[in-house]
C-alpha positions in Angstrom: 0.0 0.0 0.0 1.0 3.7 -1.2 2.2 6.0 1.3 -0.2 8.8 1.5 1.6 11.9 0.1 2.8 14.7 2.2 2.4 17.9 0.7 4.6 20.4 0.4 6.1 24.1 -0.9 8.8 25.8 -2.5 8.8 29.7 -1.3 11.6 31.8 -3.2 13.0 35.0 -1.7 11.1 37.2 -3.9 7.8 35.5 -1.9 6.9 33.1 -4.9 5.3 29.3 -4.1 5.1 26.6 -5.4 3.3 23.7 -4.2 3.6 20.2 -4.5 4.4 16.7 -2.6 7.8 15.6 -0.3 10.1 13.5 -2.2 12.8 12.0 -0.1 13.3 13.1 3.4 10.5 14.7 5.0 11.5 17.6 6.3 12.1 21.2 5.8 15.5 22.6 4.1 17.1 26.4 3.2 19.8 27.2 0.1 20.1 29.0 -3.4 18.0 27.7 -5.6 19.6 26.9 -9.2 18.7 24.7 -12.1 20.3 22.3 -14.6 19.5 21.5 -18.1 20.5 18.2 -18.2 18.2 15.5 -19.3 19.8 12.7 -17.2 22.6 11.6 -14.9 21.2 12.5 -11.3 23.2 11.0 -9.5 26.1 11.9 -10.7 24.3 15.7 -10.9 23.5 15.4 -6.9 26.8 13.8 -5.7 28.7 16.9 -7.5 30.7 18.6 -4.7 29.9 21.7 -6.3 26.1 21.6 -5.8 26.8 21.8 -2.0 24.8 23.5 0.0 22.0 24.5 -3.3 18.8 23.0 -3.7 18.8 22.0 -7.4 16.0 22.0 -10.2 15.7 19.5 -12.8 14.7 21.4 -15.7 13.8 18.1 -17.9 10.3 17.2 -16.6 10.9 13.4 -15.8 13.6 11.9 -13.1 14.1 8.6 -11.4 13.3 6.6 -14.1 16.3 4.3 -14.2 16.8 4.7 -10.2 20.5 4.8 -8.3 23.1 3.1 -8.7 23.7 1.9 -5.2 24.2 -1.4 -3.3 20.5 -2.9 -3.1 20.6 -4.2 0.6 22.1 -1.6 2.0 21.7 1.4 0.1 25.3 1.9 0.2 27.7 3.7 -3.0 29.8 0.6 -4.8 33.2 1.8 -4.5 36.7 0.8 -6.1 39.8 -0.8 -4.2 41.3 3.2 -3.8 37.7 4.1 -2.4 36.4 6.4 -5.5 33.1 5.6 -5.7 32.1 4.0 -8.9 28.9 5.8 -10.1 28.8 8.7 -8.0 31.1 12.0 -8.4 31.8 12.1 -4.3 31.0 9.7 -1.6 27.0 11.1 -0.8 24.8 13.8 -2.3 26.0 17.2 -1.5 22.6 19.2 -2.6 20.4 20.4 0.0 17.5 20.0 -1.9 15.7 18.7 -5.1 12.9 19.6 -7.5 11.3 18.0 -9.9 8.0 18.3 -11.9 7.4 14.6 -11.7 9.8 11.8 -10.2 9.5 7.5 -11.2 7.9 5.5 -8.4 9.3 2.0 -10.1 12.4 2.8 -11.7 13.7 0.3 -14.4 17.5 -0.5 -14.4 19.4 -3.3 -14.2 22.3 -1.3 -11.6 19.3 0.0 -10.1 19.7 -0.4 -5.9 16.6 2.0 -5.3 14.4 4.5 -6.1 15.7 8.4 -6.3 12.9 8.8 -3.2 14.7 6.2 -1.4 18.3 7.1 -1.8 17.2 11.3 -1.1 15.3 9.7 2.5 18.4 7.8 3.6 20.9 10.7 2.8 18.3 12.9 4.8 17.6 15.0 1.8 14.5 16.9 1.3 12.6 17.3 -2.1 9.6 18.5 -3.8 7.8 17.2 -7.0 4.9 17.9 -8.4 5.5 21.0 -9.2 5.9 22.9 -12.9 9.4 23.7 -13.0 8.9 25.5 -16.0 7.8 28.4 -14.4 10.1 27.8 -12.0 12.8 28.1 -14.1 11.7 31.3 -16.0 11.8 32.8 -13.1 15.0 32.0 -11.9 16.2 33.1 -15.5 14.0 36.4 -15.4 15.2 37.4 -11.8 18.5 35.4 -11.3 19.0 32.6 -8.5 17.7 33.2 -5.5 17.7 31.8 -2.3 14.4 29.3 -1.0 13.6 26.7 1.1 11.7 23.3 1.1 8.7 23.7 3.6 7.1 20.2 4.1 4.1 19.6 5.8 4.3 18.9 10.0 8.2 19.4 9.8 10.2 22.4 11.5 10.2 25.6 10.1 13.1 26.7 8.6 14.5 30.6 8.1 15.7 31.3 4.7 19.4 32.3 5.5 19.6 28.8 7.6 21.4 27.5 4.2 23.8 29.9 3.9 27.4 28.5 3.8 30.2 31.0 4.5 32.8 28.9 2.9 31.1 25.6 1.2 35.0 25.0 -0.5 36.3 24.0 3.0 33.6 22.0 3.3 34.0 19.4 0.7 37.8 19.5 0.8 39.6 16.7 2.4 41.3 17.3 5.4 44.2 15.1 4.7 47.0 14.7 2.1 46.4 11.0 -0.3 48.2 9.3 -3.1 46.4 7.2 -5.7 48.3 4.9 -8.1 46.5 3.9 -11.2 45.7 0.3 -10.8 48.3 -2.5 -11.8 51.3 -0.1 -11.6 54.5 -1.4 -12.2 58.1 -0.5 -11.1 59.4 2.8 -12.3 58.4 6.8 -12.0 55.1 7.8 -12.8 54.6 11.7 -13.7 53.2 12.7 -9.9 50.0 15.4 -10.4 49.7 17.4 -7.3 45.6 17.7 -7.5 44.3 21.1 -5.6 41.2 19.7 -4.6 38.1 22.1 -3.8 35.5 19.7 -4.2 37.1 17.5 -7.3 34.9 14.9 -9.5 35.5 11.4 -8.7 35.7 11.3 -12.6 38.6 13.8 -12.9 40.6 10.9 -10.2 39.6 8.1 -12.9 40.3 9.8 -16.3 44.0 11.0 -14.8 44.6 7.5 -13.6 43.6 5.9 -16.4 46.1 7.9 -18.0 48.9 6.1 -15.7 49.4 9.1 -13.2 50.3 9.5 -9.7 47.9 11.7 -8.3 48.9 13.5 -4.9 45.3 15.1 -3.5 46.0 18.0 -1.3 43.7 20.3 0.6 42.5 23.2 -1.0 44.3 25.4 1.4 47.4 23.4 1.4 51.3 24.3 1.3 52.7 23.8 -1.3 56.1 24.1 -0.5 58.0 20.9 -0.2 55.7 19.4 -2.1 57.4 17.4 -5.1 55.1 17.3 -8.4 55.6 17.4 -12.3 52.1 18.9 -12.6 49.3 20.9 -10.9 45.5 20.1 -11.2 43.2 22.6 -9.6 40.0 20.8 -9.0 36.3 22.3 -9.6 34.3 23.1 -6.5 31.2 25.2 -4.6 30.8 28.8 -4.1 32.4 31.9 -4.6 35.9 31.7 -5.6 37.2 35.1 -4.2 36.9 32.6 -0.6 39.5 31.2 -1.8 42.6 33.3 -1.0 44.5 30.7 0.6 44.6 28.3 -2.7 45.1 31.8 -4.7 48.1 32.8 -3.0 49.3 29.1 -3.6 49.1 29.0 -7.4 51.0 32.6 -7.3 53.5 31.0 -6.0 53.6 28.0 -8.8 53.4 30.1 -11.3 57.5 31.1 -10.3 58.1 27.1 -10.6 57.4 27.3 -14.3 55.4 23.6 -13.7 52.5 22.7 -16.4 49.1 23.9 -14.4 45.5 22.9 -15.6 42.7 24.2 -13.9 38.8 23.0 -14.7 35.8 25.1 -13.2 36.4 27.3 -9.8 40.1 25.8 -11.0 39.7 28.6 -14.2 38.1 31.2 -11.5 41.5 30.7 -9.2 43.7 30.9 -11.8 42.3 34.4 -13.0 42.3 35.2 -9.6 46.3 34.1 -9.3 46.9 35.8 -12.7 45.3 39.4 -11.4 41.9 38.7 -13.3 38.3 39.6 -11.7 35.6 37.4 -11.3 31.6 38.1 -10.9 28.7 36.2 -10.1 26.7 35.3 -13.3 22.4 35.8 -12.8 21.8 32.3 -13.2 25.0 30.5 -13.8 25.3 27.5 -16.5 24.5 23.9 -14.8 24.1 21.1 -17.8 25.0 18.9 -20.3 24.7 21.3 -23.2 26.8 24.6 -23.0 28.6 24.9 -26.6 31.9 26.5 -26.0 33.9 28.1 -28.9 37.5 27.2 -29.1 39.5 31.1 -30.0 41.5 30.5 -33.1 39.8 27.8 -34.4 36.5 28.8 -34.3 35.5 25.0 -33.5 32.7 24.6 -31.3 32.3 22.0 -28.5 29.0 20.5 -26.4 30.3 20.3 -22.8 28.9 19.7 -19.3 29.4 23.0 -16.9 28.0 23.2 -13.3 29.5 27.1 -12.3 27.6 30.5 -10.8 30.8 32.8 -11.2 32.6 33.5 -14.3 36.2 35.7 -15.2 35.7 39.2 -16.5 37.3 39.1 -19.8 38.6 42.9 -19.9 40.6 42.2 -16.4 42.7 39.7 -18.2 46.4 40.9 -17.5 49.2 41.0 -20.3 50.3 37.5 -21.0 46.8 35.6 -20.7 44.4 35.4 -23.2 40.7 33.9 -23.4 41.2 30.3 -24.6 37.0 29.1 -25.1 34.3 31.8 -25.2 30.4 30.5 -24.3 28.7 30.6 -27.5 25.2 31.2 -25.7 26.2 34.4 -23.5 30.0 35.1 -24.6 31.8 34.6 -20.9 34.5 33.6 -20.8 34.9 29.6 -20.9 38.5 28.4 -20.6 41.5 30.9 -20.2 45.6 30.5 -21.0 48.7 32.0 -20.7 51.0 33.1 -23.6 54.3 32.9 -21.5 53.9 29.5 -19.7 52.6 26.2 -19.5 49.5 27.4 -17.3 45.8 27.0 -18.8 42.1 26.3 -17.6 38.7 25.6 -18.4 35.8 26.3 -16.8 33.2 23.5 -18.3 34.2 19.7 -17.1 36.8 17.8 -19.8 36.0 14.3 -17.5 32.4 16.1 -17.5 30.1 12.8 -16.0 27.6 12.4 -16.9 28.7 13.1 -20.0 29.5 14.6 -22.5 32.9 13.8 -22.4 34.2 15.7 -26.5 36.6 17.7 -24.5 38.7 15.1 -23.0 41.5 15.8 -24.9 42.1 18.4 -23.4 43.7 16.5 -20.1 45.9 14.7 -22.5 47.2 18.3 -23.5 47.7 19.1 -19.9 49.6 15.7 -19.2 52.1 16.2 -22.7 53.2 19.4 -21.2 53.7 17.2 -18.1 56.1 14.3 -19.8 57.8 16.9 -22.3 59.3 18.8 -19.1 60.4 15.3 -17.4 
């Protein structure tokens, strides 16, 4: 027998509502309320690091229909023998919240562990359906992100700055310094990558170890100095990047070393930052599967996944950096370089998961510049 539905609201800051049914976790929940164009990967969309702390729309008007990839007994993420999780992006969900217009009751999959109601209840995340996120999302594109909160029927109340997170970077960043080897290394050197992370992909961990890597995974506010690497990978991550002064100040200082640098997402806002650029909040940011980017020179364009609110100001670029891929939507800029060094980033996702994945070349690039310096 059916649960009997519990209804519930989604009130914006401007004092919009929207009303519909709990999905997930019963209760109440606060943050910025974004959306996302993409048509499917949810669980890899909810696991992203740098969704933490937002409650996230689902533009496309269906989800759950192949459930979650998850352990069916338990519930539990399938991990591999270095503990990256398999089909997730980071080890839980990291959104505070999601909506849908209509989310499957009996999911079809054969990976399927559970249902997307299930998985959100157990990870103690709240989320609304039934609701027409079409309007929903004009209105975030009209007036810009905003924040909101879940209200759900006979749970607590909940103030609208409750999800405000000073500083969601530190957050998701792990505490402690790790070393992965990419599985059945042999005997001799491996290039080492010194990864920055601020919330990285699990996929950006599997596409530079299937590359035969040694990736060194450092804090986002840690010391470089001392630190012995070939190359420097500055991870994507939550929130504003200006928080970031610590990991800023850093990458000034590798800049001097002369080391091959690739940066992807709030990686591209640092390095800006490093360089001298500005950065600025965009209204409603680019979260999807379907950004086309524009390479400069060639003119070629690309279809690549993005999940960012803050983009570079292109007339702060200093002398010696130059815009590498321009949006081809808005014109922001999507990938930066410098003329003087081996230094470069992007801000859409090369490993991008889910998909697509057109731009990987671009980590090979990074990882030549690593082996020609050896």
């Amino acid at each position: 027998m059916k649960k009997r539905p519990v209804a519930a609201r989604l009130v914006l800051e401007d004092g919009s509502e929207f009303s519909g049914w709990s999905l997930g976790k019963a209760r109440s929940q606060a943050g910025e309320v974004v959306f996302t164009t993409g048509m499917s990967g949810y669980p890899q969309s909810l696991t992203d690091p740098s969704f933490r702390g937002q409650i996230l729309v689902a533009t496309y008007p269906l989800m759950g229909n192949y459930g979650v990839p998850v352990k069916p007994k338990t519930g539990e993420p399938w991990f591999d023998d270095q503990g990256i999780p398999l089909h997730f992006e980071s080890e839980g969900i990291q959104v505070s919240g999601f909506v849908v217009a209509e989310a499957c009751e009996e999911p079809s999959h054969f990976a399927s562990g559970a249902s997307l109601s299930t998985w959100l209840e157990k990870n103690n995340v709240p989320g609304i359906y039934g609701i027409d996120t079409r309007a929903l999302t004009c209105r975030l594109r009209e007036h810009g992100v905003m924040g909101g909160k879940i209200l759900v029927e006979g749970s607590r109340e909940v103030t609208m700055d409750s999800g405000l997170n000073p500083h969601p970077v530190a957050d998701v960043s792990p505490e402690a310094v790790k070393t992965f080897l990419p599985p059945g290394a042999g005997p001799g050197k491996l290039p080492r990558i010194a990864l920055v992370d601020c919330g990285a992909k699990a996929n950006i961990f599997r596409c530079l170890l299937a590359r035969k890597v040694e990736i060194l995974r450092l804090p986002w506010n840690h010391d470089l100095s001392g630190i012995d690497y070939d190359g420097l990978f500055l991870s994507n991550g939550p929130g504003d990047p200006k928080d970031c002064g610590k990991t800023i100040a850093m990458l000034r200082k590798a800049f001097t070393r002369g080391k091959p640098i690739f940066g992807i997402c709030l990686g591209n806002q640092i390095m800006a930052l490093a360089a001298g650029a500005d950065t600025y909040k965009l209204p409603y940011g680019h979260r999807g599967q379907n950004q086309p980017c524009i390479e400069v020179g060639t003119k070629r364009c690309y279809i690549t996944s993005q999940n960012h609110g803050y983009a570079v100001r292109n007339e702060t670029l200093p002398r010696g950096w130059e815009p590498w891929f321009l949006n081809a939507n808005d014109g922001t800029i999507e990938g930066i370089r410098s003329t003087s060094g081996p230094f470069s980033a992007v801000q859409f996702h090369p490993e991008g998961c889910p998909g697509p994945r057109d731009t990987e070349f671009l980590i090979d690039h990074f990882l030549d510049q690593v082996r020609s310096a050896l």
